[in-house]
C-alpha positions in Angstrom: 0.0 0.0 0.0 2.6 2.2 0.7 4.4 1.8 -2.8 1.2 2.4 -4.1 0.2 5.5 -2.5 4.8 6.7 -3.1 3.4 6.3 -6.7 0.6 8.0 -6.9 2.2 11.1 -5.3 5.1 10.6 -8.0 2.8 10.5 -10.8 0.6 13.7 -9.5 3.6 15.6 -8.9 4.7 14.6 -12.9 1.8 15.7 -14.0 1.6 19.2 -12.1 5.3 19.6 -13.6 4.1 18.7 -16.9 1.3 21.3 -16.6 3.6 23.5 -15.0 6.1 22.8 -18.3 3.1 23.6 -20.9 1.9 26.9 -19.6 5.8 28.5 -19.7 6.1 27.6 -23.0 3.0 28.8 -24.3 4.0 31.1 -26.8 0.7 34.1 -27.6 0.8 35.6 -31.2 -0.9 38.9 -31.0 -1.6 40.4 -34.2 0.1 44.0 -35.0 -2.4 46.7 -35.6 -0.9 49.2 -38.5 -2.6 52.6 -37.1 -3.6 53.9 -40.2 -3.1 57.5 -39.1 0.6 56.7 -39.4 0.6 54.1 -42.2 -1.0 57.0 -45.0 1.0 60.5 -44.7 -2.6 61.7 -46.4 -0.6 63.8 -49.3 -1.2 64.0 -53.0 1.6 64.8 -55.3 0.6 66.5 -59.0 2.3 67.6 -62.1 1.4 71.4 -63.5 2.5 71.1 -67.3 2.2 74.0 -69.7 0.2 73.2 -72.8 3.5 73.3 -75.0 4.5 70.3 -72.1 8.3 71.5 -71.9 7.5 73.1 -68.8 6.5 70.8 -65.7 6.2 71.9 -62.3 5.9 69.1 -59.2 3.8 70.1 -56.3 2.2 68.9 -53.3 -0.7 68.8 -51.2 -2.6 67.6 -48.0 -4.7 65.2 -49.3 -8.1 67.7 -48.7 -6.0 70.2 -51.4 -4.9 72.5 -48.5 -1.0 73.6 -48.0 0.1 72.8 -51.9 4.0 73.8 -52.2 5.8 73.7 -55.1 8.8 71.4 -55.4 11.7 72.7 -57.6 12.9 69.9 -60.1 16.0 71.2 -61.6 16.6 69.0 -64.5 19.4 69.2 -66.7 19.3 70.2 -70.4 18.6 67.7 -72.7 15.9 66.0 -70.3 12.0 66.0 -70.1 9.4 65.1 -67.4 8.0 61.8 -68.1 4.7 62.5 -66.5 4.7 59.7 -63.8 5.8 60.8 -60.5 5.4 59.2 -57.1 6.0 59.8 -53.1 7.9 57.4 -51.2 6.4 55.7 -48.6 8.5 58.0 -46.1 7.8 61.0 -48.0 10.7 62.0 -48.1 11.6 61.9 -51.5 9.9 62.1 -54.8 10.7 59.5 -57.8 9.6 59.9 -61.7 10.3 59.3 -64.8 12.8 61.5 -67.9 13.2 61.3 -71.2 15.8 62.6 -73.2 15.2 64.9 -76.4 18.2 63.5 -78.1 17.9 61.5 -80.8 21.6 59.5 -80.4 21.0 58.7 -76.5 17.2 57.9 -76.3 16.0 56.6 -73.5 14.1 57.3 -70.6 15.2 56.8 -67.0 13.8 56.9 -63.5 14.9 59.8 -61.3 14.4 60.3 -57.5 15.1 63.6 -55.4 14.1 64.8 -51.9 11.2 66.9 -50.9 12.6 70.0 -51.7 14.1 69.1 -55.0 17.5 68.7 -53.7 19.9 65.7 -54.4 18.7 64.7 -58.0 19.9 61.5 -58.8 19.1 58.9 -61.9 18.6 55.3 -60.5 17.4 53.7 -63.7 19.5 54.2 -66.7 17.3 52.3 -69.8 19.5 53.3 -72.7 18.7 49.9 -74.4 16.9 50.1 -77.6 15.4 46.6 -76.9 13.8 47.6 -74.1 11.2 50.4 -73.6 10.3 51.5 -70.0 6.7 53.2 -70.1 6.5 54.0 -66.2 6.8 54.0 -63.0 4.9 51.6 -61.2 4.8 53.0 -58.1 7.5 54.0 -55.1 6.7 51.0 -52.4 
């Protein structure tokens, strides 16, 4: 009787470690909530073009039209304004596409630059003749 009740206690003293063991390693996955307040920086970004189209100006907006800035895009000569322009997902820079007028180097690359228009910089150079890049599909 006594080895009996020795392992009963053994065994109920297993189990409570067992139970014990399971709860500490229960692992909870909790979902991550994007606040959307900070996912969306609620702006538009626009093209002005003259109706000749070799002027383009780059501004933008709040996203109910309210506090539109320009952004100066100082391209060099040679180059025209694709039409297809997008705002990081920071906003912190802007990326669109240029075209050259030059018959010898045609192409038509993908530029980026900040905010404000400063640091211009070509990322995509498409100078093959093969290939033809029509636009940007988005800054992501």
């Amino acid at each position: 009787m006594k080895k009996l009740l020795l392992s009963s206690i053994v065994l109920f003293l297993f189990s409570i470690a067992m139970i014990l063991f399971q709860f500490s390693c229960k692992k909870e996955a909790k979902a991550q909530q994007q606040n959307s307040s900070s996912q969306y920086l609620n702006k538009i970004l626009y093209v002005k073009n003259d109706m000749s189209g070799n002027t383009f100006e780059v501004w933008i907006a709040n996203i109910d039209g309210s506090s539109s800035q320009k952004i100066p895009v100082n391209l060099p000569s040679g180059l025209y304004f694709g039409g297809n322009v997008y705002l990081t997902p920071d906003g912190k820079k802007i990326v669109f596409t240029v075209g050259t007028e030059n018959a010898k180097s045609k192409g038509i690359y993908i530029y980026t630059c900040n905010i404000d228009g400063s640091s211009l910089a070509k990322v995509i150079d498409n100078t093959d003749p093969g290939n033809v890049l029509l636009e940007v599909a988005g800054a992501y």
